[in-house]
C-alpha positions as a Python dict, from the first residue, in 0.01 Angstrom:
ca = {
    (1, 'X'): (0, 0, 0),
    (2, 'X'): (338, -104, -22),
    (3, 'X'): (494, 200, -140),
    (4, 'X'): (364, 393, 152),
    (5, 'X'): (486, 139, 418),
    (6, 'X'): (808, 180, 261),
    (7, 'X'): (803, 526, 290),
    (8, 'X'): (694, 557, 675),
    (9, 'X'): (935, 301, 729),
    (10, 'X'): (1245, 540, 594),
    (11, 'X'): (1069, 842, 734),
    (12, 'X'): (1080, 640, 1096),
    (13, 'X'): (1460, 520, 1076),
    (14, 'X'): (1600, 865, 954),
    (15, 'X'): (1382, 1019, 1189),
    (16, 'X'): (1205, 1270, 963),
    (17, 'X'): (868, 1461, 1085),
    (18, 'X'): (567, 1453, 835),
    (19, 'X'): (590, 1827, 795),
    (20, 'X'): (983, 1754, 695),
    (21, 'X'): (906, 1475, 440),
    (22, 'X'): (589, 1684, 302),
    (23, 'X'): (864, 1977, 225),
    (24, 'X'): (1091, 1751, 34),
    (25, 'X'): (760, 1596, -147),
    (26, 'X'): (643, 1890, -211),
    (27, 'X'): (290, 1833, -91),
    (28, 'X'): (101, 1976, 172),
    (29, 'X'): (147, 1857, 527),
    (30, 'X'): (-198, 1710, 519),
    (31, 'X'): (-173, 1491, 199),
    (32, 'X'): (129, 1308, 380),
    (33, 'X'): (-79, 1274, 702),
    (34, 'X'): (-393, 1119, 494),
    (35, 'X'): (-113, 919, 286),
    (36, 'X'): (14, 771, 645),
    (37, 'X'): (-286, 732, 784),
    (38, 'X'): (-414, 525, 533),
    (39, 'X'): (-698, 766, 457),
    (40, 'X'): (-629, 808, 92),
    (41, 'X'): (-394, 710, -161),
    (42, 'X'): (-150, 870, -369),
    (43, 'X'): (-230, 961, -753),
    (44, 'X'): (4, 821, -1020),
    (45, 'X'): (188, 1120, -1036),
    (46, 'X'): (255, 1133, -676),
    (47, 'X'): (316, 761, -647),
    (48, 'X'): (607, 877, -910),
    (49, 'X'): (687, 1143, -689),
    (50, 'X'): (761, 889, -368),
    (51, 'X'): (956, 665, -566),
    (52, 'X'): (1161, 925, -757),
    (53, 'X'): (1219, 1071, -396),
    (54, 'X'): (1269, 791, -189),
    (55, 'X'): (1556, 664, -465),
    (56, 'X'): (1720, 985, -424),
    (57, 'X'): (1693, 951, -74),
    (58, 'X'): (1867, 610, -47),
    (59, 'X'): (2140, 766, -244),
    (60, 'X'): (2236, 963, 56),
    (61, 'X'): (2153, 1264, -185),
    (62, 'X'): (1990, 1547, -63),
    (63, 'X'): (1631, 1574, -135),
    (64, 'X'): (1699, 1937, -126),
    (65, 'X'): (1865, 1963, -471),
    (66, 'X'): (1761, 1613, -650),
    (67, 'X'): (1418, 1584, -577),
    (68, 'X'): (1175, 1565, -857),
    (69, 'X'): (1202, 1925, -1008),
    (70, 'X'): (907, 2055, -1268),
    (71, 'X'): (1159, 2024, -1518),
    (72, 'X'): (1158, 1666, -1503),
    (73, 'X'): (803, 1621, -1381),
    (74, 'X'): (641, 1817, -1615),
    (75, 'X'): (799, 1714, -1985),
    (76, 'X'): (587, 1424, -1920),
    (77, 'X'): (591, 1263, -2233),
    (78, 'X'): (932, 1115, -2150),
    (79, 'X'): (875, 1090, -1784),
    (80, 'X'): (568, 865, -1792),
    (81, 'X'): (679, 559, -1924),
    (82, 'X'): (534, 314, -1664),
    (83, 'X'): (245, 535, -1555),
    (84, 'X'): (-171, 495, -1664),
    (85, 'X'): (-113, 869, -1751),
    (86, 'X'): (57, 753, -2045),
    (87, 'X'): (-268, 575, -2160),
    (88, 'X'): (-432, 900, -2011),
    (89, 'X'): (-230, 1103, -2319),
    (90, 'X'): (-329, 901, -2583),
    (91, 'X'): (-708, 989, -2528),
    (92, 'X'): (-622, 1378, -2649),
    (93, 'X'): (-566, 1537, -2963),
    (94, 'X'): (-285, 1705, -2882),
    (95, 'X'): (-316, 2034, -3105),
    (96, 'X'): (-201, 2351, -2898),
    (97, 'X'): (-210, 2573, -3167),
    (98, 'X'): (-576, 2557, -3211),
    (99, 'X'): (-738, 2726, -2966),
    (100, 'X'): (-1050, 2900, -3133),
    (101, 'X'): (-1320, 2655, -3149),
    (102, 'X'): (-1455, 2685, -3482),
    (103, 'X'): (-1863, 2591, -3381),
    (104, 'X'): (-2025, 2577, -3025),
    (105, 'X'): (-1883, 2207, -2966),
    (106, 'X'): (-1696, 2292, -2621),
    (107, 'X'): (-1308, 2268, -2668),
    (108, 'X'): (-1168, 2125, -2355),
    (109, 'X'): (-804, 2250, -2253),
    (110, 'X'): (-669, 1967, -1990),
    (111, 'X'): (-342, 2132, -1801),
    (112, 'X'): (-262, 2364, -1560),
    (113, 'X'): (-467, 2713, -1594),
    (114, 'X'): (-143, 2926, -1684),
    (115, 'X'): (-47, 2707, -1922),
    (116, 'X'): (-326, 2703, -2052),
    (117, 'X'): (-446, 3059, -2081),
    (118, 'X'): (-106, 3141, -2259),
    (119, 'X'): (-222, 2909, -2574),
    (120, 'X'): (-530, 3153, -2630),
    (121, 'X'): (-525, 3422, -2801),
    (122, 'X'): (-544, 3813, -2653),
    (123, 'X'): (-920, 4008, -2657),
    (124, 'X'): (-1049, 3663, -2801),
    (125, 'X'): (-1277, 3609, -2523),
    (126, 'X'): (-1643, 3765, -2487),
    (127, 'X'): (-1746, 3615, -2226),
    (128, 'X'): (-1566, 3428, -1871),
    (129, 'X'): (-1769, 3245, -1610),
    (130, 'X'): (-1559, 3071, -1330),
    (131, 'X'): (-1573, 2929, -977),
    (132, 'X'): (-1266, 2839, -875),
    (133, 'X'): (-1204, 2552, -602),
    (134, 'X'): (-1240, 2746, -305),
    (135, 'X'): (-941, 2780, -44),
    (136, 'X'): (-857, 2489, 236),
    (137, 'X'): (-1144, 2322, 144),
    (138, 'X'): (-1095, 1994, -104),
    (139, 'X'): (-774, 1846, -193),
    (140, 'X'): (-788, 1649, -506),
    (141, 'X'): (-430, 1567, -519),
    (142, 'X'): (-283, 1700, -808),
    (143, 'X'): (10, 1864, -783),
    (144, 'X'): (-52, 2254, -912),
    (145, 'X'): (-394, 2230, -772),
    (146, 'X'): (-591, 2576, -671),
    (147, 'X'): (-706, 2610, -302),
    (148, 'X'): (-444, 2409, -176),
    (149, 'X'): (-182, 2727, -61),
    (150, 'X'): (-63, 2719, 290),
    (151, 'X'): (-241, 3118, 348),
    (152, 'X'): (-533, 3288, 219),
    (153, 'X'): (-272, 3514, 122),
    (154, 'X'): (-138, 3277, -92),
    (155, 'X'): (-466, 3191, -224),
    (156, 'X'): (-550, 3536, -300),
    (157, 'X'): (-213, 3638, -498),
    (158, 'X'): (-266, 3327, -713),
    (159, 'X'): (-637, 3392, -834),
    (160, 'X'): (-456, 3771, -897),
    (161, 'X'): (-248, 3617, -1119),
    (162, 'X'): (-440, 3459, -1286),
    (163, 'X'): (-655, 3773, -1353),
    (164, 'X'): (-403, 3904, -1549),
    (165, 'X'): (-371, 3642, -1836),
    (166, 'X'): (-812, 3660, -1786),
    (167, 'X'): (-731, 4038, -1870),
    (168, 'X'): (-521, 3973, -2141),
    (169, 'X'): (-788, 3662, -2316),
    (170, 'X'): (-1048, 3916, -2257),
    (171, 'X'): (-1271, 4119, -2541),
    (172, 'X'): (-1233, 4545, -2500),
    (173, 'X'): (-1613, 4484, -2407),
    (174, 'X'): (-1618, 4190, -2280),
    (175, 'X'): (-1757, 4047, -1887),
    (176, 'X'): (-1607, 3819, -1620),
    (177, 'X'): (-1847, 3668, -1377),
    (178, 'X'): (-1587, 3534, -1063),
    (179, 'X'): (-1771, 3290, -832),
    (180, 'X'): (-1582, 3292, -496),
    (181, 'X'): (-1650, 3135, -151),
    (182, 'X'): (-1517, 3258, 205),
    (183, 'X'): (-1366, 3023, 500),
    (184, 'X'): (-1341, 3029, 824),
    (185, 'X'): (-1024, 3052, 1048),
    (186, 'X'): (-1045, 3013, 1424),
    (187, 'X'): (-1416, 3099, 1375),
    (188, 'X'): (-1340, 3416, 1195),
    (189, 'X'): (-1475, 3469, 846),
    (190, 'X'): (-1169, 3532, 625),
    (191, 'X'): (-1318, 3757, 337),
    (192, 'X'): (-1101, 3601, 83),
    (193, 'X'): (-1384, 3725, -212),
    (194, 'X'): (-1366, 4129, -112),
    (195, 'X'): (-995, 4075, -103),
    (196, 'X'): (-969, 3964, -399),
    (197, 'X'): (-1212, 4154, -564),
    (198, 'X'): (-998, 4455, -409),
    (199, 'X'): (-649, 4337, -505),
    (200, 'X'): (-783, 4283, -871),
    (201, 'X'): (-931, 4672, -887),
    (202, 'X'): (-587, 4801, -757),
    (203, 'X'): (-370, 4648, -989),
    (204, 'X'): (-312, 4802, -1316),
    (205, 'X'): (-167, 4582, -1594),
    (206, 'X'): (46, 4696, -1892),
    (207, 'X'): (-71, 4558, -2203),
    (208, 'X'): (30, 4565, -2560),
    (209, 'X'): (288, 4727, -2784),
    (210, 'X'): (187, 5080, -2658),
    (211, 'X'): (232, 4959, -2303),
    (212, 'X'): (-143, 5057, -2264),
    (213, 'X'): (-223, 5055, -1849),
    (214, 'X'): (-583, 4850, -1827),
    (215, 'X'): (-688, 4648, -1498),
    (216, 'X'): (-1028, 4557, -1331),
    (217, 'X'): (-1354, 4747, -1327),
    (218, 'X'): (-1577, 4567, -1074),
    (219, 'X'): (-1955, 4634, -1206),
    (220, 'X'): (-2149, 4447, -936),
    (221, 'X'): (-2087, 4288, -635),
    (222, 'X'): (-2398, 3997, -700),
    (223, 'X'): (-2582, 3811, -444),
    (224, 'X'): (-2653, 3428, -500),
    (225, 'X'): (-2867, 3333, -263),
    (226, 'X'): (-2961, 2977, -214),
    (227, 'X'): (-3318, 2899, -109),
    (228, 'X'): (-3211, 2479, -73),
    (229, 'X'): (-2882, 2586, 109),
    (230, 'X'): (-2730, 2402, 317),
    (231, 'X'): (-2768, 2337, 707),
    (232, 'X'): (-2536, 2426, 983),
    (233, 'X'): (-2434, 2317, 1298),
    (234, 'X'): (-2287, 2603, 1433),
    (235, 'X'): (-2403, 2728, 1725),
    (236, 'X'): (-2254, 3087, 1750),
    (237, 'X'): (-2312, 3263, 1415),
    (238, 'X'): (-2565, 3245, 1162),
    (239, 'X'): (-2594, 3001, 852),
    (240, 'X'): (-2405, 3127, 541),
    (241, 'X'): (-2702, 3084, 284),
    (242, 'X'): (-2500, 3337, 52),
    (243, 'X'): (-2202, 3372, -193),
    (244, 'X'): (-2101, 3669, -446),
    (245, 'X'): (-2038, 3655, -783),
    (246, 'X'): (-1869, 3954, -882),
    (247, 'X'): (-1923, 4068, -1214),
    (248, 'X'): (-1594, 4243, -1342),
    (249, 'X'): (-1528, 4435, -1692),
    (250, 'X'): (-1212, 4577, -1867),
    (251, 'X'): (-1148, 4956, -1735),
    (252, 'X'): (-1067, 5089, -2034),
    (253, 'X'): (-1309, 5297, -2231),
    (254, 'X'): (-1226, 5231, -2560),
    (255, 'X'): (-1533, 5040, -2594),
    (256, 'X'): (-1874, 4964, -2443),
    (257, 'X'): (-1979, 4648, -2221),
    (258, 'X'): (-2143, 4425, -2429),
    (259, 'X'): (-2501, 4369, -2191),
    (260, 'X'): (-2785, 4286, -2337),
    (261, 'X'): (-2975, 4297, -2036),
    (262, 'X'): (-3351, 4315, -2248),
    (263, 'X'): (-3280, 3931, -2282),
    (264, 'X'): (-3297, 3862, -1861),
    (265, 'X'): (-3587, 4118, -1770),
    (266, 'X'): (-3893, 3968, -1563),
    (267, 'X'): (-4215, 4079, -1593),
    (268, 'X'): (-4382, 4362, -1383),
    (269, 'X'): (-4637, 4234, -1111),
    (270, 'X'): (-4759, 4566, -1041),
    (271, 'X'): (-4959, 4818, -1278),
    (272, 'X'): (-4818, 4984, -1515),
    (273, 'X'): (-5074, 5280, -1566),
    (274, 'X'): (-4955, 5655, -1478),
    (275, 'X'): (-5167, 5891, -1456),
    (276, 'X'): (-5435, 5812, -1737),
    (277, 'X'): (-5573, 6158, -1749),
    (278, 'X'): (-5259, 6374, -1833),
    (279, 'X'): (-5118, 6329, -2228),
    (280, 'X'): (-4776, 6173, -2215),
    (281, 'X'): (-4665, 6442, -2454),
    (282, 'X'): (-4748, 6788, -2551),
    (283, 'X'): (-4690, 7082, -2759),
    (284, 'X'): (-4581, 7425, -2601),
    (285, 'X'): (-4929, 7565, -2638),
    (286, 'X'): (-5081, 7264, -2512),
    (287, 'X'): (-4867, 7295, -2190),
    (288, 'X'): (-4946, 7650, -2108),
    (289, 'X'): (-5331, 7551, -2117),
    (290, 'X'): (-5276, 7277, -1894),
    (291, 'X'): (-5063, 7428, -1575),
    (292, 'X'): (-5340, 7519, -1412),
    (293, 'X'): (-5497, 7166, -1393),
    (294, 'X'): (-5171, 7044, -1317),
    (295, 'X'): (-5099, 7262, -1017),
    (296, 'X'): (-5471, 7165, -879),
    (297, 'X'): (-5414, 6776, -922),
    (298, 'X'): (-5055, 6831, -721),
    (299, 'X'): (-5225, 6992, -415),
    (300, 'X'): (-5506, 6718, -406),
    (301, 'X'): (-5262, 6419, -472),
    (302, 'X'): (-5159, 6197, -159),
    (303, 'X'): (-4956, 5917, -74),
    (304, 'X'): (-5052, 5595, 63),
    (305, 'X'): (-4752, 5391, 22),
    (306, 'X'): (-4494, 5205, 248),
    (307, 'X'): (-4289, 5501, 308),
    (308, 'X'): (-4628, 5714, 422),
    (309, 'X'): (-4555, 5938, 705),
    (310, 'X'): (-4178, 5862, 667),
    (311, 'X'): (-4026, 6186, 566),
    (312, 'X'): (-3668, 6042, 562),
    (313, 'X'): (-3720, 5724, 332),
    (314, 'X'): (-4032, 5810, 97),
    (315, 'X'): (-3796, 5925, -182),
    (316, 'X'): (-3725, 5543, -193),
    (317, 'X'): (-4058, 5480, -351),
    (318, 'X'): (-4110, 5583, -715),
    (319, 'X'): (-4460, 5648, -599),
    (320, 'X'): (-4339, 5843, -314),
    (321, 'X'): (-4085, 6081, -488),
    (322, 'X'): (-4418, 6151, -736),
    (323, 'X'): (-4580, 6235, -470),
    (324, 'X'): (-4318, 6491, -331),
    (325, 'X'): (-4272, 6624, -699),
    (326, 'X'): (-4598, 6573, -845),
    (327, 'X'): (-4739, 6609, -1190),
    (328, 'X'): (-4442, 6727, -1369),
    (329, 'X'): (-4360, 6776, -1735),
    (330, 'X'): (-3988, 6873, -1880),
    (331, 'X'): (-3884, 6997, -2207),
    (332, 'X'): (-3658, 6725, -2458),
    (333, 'X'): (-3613, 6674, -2826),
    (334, 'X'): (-3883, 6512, -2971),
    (335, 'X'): (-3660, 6273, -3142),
    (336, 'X'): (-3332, 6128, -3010),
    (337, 'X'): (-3071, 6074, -3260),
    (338, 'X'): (-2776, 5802, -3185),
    (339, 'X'): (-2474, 6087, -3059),
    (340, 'X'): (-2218, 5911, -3223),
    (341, 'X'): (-2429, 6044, -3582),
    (342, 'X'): (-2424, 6393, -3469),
    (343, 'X'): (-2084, 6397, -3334),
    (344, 'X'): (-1935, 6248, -3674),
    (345, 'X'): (-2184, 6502, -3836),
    (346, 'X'): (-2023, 6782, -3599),
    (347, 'X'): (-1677, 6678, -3675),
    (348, 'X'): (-1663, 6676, -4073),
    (349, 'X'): (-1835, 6995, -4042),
    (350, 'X'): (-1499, 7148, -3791),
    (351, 'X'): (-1256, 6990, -4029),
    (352, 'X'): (-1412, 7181, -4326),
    (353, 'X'): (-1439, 7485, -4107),
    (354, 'X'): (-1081, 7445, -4002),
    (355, 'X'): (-1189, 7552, -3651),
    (356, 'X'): (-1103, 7388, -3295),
    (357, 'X'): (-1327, 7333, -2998),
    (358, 'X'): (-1171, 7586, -2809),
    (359, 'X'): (-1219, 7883, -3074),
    (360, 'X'): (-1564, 7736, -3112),
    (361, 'X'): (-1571, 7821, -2748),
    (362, 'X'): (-1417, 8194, -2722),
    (363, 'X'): (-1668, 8261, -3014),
    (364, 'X'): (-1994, 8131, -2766),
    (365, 'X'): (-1828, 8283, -2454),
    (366, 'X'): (-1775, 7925, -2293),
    (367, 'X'): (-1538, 7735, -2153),
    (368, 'X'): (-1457, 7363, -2186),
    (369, 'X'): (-1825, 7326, -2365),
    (370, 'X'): (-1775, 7268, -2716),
    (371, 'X'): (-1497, 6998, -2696),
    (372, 'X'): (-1842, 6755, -2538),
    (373, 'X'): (-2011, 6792, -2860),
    (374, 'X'): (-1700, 6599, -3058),
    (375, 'X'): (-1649, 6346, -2826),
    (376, 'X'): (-1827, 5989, -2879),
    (377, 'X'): (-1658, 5863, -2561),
    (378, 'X'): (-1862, 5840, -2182),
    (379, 'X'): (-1792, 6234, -2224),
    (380, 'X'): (-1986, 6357, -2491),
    (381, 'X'): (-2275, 6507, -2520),
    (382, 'X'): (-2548, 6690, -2716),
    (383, 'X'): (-2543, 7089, -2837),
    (384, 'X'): (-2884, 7202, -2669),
    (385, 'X'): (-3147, 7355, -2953),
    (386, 'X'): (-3034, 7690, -2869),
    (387, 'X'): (-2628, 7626, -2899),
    (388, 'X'): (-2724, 7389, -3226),
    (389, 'X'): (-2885, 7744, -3380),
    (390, 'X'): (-2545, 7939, -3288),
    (391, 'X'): (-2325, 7645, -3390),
    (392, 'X'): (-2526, 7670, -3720),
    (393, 'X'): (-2398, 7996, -3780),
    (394, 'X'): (-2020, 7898, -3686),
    (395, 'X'): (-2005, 7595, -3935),
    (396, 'X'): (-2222, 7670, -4140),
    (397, 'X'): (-2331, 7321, -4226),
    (398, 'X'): (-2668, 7240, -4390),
    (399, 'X'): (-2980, 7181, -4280),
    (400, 'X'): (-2984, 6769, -4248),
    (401, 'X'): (-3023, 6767, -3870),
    (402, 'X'): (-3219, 7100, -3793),
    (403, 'X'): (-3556, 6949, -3718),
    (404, 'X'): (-3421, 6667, -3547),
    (405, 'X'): (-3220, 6892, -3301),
    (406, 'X'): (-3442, 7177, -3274),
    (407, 'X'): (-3777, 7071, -3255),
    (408, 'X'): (-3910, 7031, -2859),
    (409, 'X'): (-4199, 6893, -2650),
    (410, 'X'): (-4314, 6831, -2315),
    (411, 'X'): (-4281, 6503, -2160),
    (412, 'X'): (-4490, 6392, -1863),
    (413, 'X'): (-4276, 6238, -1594),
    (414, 'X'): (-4447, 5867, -1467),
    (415, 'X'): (-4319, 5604, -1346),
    (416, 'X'): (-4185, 5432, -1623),
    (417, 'X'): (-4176, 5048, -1685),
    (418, 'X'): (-3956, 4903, -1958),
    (419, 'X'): (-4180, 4734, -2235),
    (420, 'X'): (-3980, 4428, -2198),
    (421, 'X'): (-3999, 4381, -1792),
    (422, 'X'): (-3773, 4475, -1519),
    (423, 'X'): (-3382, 4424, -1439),
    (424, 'X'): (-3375, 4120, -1234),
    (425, 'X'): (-3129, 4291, -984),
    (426, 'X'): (-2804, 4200, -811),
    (427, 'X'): (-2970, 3923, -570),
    (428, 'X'): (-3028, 3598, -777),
    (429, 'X'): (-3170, 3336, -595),
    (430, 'X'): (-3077, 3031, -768),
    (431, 'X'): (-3090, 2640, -604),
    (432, 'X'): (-2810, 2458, -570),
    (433, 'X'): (-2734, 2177, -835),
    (434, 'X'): (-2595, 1806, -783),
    (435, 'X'): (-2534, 1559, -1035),
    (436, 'X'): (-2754, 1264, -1034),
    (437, 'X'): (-2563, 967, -946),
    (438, 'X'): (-2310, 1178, -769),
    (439, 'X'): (-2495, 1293, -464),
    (440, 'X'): (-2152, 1403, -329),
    (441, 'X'): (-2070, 1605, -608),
    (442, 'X'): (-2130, 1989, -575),
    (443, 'X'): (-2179, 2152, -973),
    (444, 'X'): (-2174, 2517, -1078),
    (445, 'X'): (-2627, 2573, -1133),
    (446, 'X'): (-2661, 2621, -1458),
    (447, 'X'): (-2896, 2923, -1385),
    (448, 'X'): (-2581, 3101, -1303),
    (449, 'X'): (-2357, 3083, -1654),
    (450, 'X'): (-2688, 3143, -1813),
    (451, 'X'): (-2757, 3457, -1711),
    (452, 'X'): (-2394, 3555, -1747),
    (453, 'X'): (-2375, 3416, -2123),
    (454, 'X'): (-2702, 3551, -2227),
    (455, 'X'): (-2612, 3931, -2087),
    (456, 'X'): (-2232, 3955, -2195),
    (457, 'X'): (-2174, 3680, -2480),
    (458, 'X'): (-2318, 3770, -2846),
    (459, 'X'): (-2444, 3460, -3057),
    (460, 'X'): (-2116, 3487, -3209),
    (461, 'X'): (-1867, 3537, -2903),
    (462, 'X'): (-1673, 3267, -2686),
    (463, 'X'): (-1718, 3171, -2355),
    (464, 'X'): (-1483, 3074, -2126),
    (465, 'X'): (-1457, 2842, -1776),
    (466, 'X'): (-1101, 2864, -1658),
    (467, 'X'): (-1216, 2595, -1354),
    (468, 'X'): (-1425, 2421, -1562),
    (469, 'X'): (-1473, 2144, -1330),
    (470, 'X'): (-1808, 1914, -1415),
    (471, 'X'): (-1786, 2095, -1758),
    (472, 'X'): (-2189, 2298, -1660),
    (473, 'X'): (-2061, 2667, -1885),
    (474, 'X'): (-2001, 2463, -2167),
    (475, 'X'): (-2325, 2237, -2152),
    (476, 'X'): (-2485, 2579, -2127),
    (477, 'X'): (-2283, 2777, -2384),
    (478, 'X'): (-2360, 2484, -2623),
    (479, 'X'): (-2752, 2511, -2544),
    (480, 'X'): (-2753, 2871, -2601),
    (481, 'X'): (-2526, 2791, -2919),
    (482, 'X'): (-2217, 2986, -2827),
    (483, 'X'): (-1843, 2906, -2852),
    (484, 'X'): (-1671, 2788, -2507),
    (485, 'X'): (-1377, 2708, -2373),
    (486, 'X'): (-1354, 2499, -2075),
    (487, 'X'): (-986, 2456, -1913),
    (488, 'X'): (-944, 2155, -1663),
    (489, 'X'): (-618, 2067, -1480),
    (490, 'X'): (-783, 1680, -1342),
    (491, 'X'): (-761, 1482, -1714),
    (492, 'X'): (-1042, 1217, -1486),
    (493, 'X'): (-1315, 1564, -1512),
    (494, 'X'): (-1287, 1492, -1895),
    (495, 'X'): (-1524, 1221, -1917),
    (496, 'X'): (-1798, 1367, -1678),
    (497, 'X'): (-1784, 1693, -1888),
    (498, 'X'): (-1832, 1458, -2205),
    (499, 'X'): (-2119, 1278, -2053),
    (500, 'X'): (-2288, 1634, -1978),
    (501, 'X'): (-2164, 1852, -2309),
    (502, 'X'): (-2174, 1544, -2560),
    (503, 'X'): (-1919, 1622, -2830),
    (504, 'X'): (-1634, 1819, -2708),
    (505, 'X'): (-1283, 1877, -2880),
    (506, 'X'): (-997, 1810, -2675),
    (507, 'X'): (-668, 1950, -2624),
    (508, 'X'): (-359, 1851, -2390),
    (509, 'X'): (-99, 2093, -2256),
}
């Protein structure tokens, strides 16, 4: 290519090292390498780059101060006058101040991730599943590009802040699932995931009007595992066949996770009968009858599970903890009302009463115990029969909830399955995906945004893919019929997420 022989050529007479002439590009050292090498070539933008830099540079001007500056790279609409991005442009409805698609047709957000998060409104997002291109390991050339920093350190403190406008986009109860791979440096794993995962738990954002303090609450730390994984040379460690996908919330209490975990149970494999001969419930005279049977089944009962003769790890088994505990009953409300009803219930009752939680207290001889029954928050709880008789008397409110909160029975203790199947776990072992025709081309398996969408995105929330790359949480949103939005900073990813989504809005910023 002529423009790169004319740049080795000035590099050469004015004496300039690669790692020099990469600083005044502002590239990485290796892009100028692969550019003089004749490995690859230059993008458009770049290719505008060298000959905006070499110009200056035969100027006699220094490259330090008149290089191509973002200011005049990046208001490209006047800057791109001889370039294919030009003809690039023209493919996008340029409409920034639509952000909310309206049906589950992806909307597709080309520009850097920043720029793009800021057009999108705050707690509008349910729902964000991401990989992001993982550090030192592709270079696509684009200047602004993720996983091209010069540190993991540098990696690290850009996916942080990034977090923060995540935070910001993000529903009071909404997920983000973060898909993260580790590297290797000098044969030493680098742990870039826990690091991050730990710098985003540490750091506390203000948010709002109120200056409200919110960050990270990490939920699980998720295994992928990869059955079809892929092989290794090495000689002096073991094959990775592993990544994490950790699976962060909002801290902030304010409102429940949306999870909807009935919709990803599995089916049981094992038997799900408990001890046929003993009632599941029974009445207080019908338990006093029964001890006696109950105490001769215990001292007959044995365990012949994994964990037999292992003193240390049978309470791992449910079986085995039965076994320790035995036939065993305990006393609970024969119906469970939703807390929130009683504590609204509770409260209009106070206001009429005029009384606080803390003469409420002096009046039971208790301390901090009352204040629980008014709360609807992670605190709260229930008044127990007995403190529901003496509240009664305090209040004096009516008899609506009496039977409800008063009336008791015994409850044998099994092993209980859920009707709808088990919780799949934190260890999902999912295949790798390619693209056909692209046998080169690693994609997101679209096992992994579909478990993510279908546990923290309601039929009428919005996903997000801030890496959107091949475009595979959109093609899934869409199949599931849920809102996304898929942000892209390579305009050329547009047409292979078209090909896979099929109608998709676009926007350029």
């Amino acid at each position: 290519m002529e423009l790169l022989k004319k740049l080795n050529n000035y590099r050469l007479r004015n004496k300039i090292s690669q790692q020099n002439l990469a600083k005044k590009l502002k590239v990485a050292y290796s892009t100028v390498n692969r550019w003089l090498t004749r490995k690859t070539t230059p993008n458009d933008m770049q290719k505008y780059n060298i000959e905006e830099t070499l110009n200056a540079l035969t100027k006699k001007q220094s490259l330090n101060t008149k290089t191509i500056t973002k200011e005049k790279e990046y208001p490209i609409r006047e800057r791109i006058k001889n370039l294919k991005i030009k003809e690039q442009l023209a493919m996008y409805e340029i409409d920034i101040n639509n952000t909310i698609p309206k049906n589950n047709t992806p909307l597709v957000i080309i520009g850097d991730v920043m720029d793009a998060l800021r057009k999108i409104p705050s707690e509008s997002i349910s729902c964000i599943v991401t990989s992001p291109p993982y550090w030192n390991l592709r270079d696509y050339y684009i200047e602004g590009q993720i996983g091209r920093e010069r540190t993991p350190e540098e990696y690290i403190n850009k996916l942080t802040e990034i977090s923060y406008e995540l935070l910001r986009v993000l529903k009071k109860d909404g997920a983000y699932f973060l898909n993260i791979g580790d590297t290797y440096i000098d044969k030493g794993l680098q742990l870039i995931p826990q690091r991050l995962a730990y710098r985003m738990i540490s750091d506390v954002q203000t948010i709002g009007k109120n200056k409200k303090k919110i960050g990270w609450l990490l939920r699980n730390q998720i295994i992928w595992h990869k059955p079809n994984h892929m092989p290794s040379p090495v000689k002096s460690r073991f094959t990775n066949t592993y990544e994490v996908i950790y699976f962060f919330s909002r801290n902030d209490w304010e409102k429940d996770l949306y999870f909807d975990i009935d919709s990803l149970r599995i089916p049981y494999k094992s038997s799900q009968e408990n001890n046929p001969d003993f009632p599941k419930y029974l009445g207080e005279e019908e338990y006093k009858k029964i001890i006696p049977i109950i105490e001769d089944k215990n001292k007959s009962t044995k365990y012949n599970g994994k964990f037999k003769g292992n003193e240390r790890n049978i309470g791992a088994s449910p079986g085995g903890r039965q076994s320790i505990t035995g036939i065993n009953y305990i006393k609970k409300r024969k119906v469970e009302l939703p807390r929130e009803v009683i504590c609204d219930y509770l409260r209009k009752w106070r206001k009429t009463r005029n009384i606080s939680a803390e003469e409420i207290d002096k009046i039971l001889g208790y301390k901090h115990t009352a204040g629980h029954w008014f709360r609807k928050d992670a605190g709260g709880s229930l008044p127990t029969p007995d403190d529901w008789k003496k509240l009664k008397k305090i209040l004096n409110f009516d008899d609506k909830y009496d039977t409800q909160m008063t009336e008791m029975h015994y409850v044998l203790q099994t092993i209980d399955y859920h009707p709808k199947g088990k919780n799949p776990g934190d260890i999902w072992e999912i295949k790798t995906a390619k693209l056909p025709n692209r046998p080169h081309f690693s994609v997101f398996p679209e096992e992994l945004p579909r478990k993510a969408i279908l546990s923290c995105c309601p039929s009428d929330g919005i996903a997000l893919d801030p890496f959107a790359g091949s475009g595979t949480t959109g093609k899934v949103a869409k199949e599931l019929n849920r809102k996304s939005i898929l942000i892209e900073l390579q305009s050329d990813f547009v047409k292979l997420i078209q090909e896979r989504c099929g109608e998709i809005s676009k926007i350029f910023v």
